[in-house]
PyMOL CGO cylinders between C-alpha atoms (Angstrom):
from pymol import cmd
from pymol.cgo import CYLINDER

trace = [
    CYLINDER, 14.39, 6.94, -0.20, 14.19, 4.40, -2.77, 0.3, 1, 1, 1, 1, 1, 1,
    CYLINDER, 14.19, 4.40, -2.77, 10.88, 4.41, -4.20, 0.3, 1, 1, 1, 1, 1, 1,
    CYLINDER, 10.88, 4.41, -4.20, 8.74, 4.42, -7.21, 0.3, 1, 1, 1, 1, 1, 1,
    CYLINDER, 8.74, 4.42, -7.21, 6.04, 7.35, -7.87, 0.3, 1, 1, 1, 1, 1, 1,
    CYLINDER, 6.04, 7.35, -7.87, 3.86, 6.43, -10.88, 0.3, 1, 1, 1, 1, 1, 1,
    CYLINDER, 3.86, 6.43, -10.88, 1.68, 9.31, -11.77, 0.3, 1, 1, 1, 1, 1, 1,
    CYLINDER, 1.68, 9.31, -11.77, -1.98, 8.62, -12.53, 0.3, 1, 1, 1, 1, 1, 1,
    CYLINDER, -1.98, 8.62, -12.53, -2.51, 6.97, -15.73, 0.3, 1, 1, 1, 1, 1, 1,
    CYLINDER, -2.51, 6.97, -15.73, -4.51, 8.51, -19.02, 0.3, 1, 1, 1, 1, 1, 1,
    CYLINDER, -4.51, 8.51, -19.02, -7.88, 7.49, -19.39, 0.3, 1, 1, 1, 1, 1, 1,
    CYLINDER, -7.88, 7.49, -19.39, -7.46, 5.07, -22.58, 0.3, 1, 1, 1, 1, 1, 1,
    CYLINDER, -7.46, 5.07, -22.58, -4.62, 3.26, -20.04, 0.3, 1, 1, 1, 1, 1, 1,
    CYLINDER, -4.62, 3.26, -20.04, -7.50, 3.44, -17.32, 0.3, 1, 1, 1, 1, 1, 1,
    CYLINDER, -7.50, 3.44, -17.32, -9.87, 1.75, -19.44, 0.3, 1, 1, 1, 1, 1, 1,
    CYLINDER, -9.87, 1.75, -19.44, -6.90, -1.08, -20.45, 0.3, 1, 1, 1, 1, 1, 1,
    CYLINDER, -6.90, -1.08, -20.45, -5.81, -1.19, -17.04, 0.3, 1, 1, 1, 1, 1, 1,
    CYLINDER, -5.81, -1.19, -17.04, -9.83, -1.68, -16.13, 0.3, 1, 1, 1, 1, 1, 1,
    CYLINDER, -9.83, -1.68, -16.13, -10.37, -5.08, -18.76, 0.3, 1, 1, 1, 1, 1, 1,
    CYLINDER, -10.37, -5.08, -18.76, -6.95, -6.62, -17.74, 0.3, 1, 1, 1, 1, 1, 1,
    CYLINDER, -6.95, -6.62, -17.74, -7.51, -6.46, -14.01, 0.3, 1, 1, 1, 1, 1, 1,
    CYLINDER, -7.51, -6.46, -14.01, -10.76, -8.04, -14.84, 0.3, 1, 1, 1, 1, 1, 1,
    CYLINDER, -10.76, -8.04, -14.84, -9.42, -10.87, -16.64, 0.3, 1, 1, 1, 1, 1, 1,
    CYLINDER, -9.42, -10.87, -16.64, -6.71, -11.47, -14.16, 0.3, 1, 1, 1, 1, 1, 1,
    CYLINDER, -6.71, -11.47, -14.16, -9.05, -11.32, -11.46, 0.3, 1, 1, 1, 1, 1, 1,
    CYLINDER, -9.05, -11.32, -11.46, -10.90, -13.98, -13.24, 0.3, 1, 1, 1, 1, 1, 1,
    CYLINDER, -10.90, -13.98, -13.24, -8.23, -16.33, -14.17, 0.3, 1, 1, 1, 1, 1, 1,
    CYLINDER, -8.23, -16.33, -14.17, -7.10, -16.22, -10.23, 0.3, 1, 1, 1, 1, 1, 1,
    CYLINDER, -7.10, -16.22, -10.23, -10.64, -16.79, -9.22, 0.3, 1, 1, 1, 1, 1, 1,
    CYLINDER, -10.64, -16.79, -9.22, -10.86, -20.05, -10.76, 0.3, 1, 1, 1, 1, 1, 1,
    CYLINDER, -10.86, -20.05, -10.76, -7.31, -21.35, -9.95, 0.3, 1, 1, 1, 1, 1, 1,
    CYLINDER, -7.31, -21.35, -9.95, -5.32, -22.96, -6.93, 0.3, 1, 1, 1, 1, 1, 1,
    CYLINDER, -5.32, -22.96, -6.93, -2.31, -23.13, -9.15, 0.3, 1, 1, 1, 1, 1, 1,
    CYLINDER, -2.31, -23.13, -9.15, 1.33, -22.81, -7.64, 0.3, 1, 1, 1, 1, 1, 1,
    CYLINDER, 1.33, -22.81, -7.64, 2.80, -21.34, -10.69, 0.3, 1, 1, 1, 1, 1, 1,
    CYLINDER, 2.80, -21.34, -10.69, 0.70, -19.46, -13.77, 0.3, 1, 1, 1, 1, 1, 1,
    CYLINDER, 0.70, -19.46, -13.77, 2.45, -19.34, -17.20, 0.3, 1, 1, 1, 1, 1, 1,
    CYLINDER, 2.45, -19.34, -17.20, 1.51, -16.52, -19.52, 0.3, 1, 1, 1, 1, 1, 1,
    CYLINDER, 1.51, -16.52, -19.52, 2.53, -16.42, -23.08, 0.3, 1, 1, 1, 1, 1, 1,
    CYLINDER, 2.53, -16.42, -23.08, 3.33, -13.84, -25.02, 0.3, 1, 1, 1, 1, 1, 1,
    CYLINDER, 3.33, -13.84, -25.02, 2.33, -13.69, -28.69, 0.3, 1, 1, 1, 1, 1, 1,
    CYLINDER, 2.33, -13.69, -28.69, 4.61, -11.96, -30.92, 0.3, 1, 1, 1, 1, 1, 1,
    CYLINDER, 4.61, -11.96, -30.92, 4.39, -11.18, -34.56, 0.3, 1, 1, 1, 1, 1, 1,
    CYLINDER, 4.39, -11.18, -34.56, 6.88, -13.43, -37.02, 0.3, 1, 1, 1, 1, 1, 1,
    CYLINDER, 6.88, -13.43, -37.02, 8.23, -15.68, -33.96, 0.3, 1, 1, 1, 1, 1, 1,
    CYLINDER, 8.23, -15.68, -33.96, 7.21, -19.41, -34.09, 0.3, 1, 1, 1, 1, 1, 1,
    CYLINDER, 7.21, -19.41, -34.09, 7.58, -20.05, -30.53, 0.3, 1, 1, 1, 1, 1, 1,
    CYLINDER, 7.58, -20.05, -30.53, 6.87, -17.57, -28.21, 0.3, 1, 1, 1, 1, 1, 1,
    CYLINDER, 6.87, -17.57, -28.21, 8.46, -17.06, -24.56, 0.3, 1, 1, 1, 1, 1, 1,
    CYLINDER, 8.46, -17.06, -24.56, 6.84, -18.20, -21.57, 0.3, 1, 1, 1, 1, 1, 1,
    CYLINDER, 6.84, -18.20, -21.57, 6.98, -16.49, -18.32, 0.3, 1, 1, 1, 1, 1, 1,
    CYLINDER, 6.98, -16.49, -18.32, 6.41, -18.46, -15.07, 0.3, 1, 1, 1, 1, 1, 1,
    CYLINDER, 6.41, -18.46, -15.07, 4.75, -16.37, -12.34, 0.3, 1, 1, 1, 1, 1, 1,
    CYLINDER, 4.75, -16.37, -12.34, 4.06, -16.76, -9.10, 0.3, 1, 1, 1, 1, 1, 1,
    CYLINDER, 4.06, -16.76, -9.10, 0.13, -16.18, -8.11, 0.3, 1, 1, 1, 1, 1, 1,
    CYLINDER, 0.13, -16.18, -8.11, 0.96, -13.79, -6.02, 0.3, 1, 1, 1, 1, 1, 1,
    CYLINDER, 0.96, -13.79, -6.02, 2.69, -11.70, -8.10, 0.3, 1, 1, 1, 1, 1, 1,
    CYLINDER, 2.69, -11.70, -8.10, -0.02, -11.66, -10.17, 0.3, 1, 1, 1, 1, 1, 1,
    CYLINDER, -0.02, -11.66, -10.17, -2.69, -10.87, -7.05, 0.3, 1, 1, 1, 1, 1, 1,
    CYLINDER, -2.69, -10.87, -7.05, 0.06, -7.60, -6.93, 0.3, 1, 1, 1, 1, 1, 1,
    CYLINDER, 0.06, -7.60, -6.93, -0.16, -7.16, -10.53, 0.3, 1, 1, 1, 1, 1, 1,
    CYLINDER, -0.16, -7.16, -10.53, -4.13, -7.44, -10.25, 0.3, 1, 1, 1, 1, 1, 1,
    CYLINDER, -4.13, -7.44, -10.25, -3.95, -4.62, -7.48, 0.3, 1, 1, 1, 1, 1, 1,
    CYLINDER, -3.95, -4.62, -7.48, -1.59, -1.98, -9.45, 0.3, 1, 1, 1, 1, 1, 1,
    CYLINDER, -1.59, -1.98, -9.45, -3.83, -2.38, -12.46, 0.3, 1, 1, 1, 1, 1, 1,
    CYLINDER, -3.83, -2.38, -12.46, -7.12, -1.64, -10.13, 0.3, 1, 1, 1, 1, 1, 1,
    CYLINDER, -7.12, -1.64, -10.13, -5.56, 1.89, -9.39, 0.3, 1, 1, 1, 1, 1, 1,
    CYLINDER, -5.56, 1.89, -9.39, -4.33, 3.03, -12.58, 0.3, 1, 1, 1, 1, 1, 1,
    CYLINDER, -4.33, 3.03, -12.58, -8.13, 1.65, -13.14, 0.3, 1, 1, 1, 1, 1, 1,
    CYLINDER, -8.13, 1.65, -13.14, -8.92, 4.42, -11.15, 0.3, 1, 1, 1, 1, 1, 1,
    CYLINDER, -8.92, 4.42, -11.15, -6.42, 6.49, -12.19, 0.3, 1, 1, 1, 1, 1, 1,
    CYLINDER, -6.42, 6.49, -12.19, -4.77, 7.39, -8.95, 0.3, 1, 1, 1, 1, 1, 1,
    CYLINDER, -4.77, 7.39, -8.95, -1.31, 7.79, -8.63, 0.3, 1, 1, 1, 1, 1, 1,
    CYLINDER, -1.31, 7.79, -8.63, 0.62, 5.38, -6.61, 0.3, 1, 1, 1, 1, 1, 1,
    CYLINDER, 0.62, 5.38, -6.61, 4.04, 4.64, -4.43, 0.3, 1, 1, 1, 1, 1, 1,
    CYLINDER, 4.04, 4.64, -4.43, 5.82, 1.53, -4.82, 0.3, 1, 1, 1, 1, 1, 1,
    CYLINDER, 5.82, 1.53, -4.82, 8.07, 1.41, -1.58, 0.3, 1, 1, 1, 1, 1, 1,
    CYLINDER, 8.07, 1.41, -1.58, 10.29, -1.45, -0.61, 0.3, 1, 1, 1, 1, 1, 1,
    CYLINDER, 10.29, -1.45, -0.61, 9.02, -2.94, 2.69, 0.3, 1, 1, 1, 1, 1, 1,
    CYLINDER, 9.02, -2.94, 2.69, 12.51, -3.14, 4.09, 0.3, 1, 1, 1, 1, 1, 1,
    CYLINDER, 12.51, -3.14, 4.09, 13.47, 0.67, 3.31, 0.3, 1, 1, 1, 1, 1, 1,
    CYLINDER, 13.47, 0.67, 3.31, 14.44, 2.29, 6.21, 0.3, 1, 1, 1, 1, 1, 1,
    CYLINDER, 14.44, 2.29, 6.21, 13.63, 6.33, 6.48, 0.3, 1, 1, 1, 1, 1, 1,
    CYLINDER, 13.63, 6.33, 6.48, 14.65, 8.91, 8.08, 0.3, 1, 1, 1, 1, 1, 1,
    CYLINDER, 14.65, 8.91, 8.08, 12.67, 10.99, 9.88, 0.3, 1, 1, 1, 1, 1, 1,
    CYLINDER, 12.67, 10.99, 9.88, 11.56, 13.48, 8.18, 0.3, 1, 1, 1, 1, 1, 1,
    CYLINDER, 11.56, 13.48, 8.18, 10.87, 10.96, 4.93, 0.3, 1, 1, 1, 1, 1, 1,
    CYLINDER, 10.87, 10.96, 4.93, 8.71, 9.29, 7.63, 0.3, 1, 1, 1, 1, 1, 1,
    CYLINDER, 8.71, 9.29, 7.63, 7.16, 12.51, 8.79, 0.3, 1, 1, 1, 1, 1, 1,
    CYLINDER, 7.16, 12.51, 8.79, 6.18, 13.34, 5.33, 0.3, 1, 1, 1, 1, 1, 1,
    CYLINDER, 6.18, 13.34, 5.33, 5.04, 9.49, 4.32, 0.3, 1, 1, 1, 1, 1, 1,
    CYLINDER, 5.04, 9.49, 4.32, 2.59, 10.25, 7.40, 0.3, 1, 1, 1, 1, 1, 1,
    CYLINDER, 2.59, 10.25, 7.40, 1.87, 13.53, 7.00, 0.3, 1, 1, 1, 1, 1, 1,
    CYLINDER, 1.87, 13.53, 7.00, 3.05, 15.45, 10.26, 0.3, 1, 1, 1, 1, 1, 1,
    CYLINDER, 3.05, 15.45, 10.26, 6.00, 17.37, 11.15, 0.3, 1, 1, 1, 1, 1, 1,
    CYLINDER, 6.00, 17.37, 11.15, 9.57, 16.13, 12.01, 0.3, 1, 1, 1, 1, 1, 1,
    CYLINDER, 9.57, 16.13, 12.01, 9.28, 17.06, 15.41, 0.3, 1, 1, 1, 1, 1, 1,
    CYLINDER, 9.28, 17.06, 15.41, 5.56, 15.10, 15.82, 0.3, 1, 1, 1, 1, 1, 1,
    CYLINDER, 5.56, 15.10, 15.82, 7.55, 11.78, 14.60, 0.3, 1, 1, 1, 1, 1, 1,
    CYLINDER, 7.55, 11.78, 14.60, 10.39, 12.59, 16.95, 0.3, 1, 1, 1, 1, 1, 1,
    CYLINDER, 10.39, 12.59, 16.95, 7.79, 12.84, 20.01, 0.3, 1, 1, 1, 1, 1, 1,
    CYLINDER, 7.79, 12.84, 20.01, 6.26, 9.86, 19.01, 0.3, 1, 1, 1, 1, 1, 1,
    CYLINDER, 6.26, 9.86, 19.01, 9.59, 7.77, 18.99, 0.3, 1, 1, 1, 1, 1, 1,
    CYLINDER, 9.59, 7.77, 18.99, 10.67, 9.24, 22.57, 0.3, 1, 1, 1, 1, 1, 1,
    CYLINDER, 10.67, 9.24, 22.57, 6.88, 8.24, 23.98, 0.3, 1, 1, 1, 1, 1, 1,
    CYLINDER, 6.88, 8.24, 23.98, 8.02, 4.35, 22.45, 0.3, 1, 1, 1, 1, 1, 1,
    CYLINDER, 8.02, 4.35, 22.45, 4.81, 4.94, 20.11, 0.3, 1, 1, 1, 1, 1, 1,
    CYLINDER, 4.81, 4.94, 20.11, 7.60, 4.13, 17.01, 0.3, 1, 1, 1, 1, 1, 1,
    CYLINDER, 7.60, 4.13, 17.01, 10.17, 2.35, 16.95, 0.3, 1, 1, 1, 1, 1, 1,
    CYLINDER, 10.17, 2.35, 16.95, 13.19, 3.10, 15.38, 0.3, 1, 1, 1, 1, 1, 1,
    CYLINDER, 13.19, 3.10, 15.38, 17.19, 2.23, 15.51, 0.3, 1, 1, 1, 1, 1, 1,
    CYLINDER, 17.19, 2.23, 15.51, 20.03, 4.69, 15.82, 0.3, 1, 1, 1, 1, 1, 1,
    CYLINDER, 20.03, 4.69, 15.82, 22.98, 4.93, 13.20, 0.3, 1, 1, 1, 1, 1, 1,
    CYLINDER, 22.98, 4.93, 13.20, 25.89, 6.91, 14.58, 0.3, 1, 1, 1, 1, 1, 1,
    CYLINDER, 25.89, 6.91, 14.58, 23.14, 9.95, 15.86, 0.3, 1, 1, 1, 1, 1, 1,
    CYLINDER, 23.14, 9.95, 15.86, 20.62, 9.79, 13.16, 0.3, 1, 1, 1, 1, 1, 1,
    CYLINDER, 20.62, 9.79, 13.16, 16.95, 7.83, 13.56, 0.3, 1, 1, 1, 1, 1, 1,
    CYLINDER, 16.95, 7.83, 13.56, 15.94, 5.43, 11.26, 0.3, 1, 1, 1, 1, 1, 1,
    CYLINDER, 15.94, 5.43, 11.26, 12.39, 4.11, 11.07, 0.3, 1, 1, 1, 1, 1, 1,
    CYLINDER, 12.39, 4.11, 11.07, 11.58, 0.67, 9.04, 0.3, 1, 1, 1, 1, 1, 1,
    CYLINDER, 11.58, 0.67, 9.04, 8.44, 1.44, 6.46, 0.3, 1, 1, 1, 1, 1, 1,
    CYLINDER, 8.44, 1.44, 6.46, 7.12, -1.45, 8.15, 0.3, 1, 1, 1, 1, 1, 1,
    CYLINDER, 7.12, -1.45, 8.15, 6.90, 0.08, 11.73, 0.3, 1, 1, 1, 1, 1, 1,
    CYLINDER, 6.90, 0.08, 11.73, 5.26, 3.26, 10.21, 0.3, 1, 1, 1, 1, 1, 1,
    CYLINDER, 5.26, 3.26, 10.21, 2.77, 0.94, 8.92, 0.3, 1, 1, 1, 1, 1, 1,
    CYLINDER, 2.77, 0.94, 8.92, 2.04, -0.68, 12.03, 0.3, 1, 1, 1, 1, 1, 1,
    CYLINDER, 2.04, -0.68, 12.03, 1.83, 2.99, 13.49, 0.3, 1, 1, 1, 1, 1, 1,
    CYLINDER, 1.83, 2.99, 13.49, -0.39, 4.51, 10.94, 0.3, 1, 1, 1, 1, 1, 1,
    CYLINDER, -0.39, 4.51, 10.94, -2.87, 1.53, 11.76, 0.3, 1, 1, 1, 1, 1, 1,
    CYLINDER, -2.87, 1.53, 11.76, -2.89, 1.56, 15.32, 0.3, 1, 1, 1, 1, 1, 1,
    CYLINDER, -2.89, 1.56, 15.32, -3.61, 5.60, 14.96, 0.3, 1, 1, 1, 1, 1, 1,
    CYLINDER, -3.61, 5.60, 14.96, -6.49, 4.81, 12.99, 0.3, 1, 1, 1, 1, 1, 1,
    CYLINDER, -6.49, 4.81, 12.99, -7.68, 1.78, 15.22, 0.3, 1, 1, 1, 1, 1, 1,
    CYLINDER, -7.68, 1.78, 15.22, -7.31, 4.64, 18.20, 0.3, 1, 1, 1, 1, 1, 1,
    CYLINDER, -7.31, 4.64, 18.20, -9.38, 6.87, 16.21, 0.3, 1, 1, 1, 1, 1, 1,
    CYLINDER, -9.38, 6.87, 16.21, -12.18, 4.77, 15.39, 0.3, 1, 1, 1, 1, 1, 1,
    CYLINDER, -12.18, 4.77, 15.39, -12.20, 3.78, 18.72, 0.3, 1, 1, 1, 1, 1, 1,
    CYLINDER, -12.20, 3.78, 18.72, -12.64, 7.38, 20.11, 0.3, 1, 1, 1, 1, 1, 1,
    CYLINDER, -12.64, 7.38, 20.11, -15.34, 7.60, 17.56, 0.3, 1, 1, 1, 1, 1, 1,
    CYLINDER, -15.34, 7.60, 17.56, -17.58, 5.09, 18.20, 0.3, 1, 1, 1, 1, 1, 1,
    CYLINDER, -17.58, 5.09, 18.20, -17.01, 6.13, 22.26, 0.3, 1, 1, 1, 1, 1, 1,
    CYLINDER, -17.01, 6.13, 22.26, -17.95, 9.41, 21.41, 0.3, 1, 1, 1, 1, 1, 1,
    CYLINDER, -17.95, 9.41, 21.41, -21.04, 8.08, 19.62, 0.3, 1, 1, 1, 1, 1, 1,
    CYLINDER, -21.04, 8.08, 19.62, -22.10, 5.91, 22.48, 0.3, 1, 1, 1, 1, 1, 1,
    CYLINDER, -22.10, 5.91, 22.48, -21.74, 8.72, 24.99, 0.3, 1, 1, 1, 1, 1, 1,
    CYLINDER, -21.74, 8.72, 24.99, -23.29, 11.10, 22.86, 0.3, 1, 1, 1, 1, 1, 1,
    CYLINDER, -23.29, 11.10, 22.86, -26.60, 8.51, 22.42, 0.3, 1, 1, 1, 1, 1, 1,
    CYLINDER, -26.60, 8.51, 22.42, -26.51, 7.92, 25.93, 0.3, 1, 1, 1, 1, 1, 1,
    CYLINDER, -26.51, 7.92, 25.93, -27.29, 11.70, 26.84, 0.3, 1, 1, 1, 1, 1, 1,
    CYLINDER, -27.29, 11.70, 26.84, -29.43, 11.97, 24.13, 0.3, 1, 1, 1, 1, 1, 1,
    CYLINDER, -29.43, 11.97, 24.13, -31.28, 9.15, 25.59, 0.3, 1, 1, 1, 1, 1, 1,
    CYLINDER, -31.28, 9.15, 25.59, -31.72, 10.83, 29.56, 0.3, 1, 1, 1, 1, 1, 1,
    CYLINDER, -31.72, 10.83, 29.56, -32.76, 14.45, 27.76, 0.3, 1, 1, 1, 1, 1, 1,
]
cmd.load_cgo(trace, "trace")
């Protein structure tokens, strides 16, 4: 699977991470810009480079620096990766055989090379939020029935 683990960051990186977020935050607040240039000063050079970003790169940029903020680790994933299923199985936390289940009940979709599943990240996505729509569903159903009978005792 081609991904990226970073591992949680130190605290004095926390605290960096913290201040630049906040400034990027800011300078993204009060602009409608198309493009955002960002120079970079460097020590004995009389003209420094200029890099051209995109806003939303720097929205993304904004978001990886609020959780090494909070120092918790994170996984960069490609959205287009395809996985197998067990790399699925684990990004979801169930067994192999729970994933494979849930492909033959049309709950997942995935596409067949030669004899072997593949699942797009995005569809696991899609899954993992439809699970927890389900689930908050059954929750608040539960909660509602149990009221109810609380209300004829």
């Amino acid at each position: 699977m081609n991904q990226q683990v970073l591992d949680p960051a130190s605290e004095a990186e926390a605290e960096m991470a913290g201040a630049a977020r906040a400034c990027l935050v800011a300078a993204l607040d009060h602009s409608n810009a198309k493009q955002i240039k960002v120079t970079i000063e460097l020590d004995g050079v009389s003209e420094a480079p200029v890099l051209t970003l995109p806003p939303r790169a720097l929205r993304f940029l904004a978001e990886v620096l609020r959780q090494m903020a909070k120092r918790e680790p994170m996984l960069l994933v490609p959205q287009k990766l395809e996985l197998t299923t067990q790399e699925a199985a684990a990004l979801l936390n169930v067994s192999r055989p729970f994933v494979i289940k849930e492909i033959q009940a049309g709950r997942i979709k995935c596409r067949l090379v030669n004899r072997h599943r593949r699942i797009e990240f995005e569809e696991l996505m899609r899954y993992q939020q439809d699970q927890k729509k389900r689930s908050e569903e059954a929750l608040e159903k539960l909660s509602r029935i149990s009221s109810e009978m609380g209300e004829e005792l």
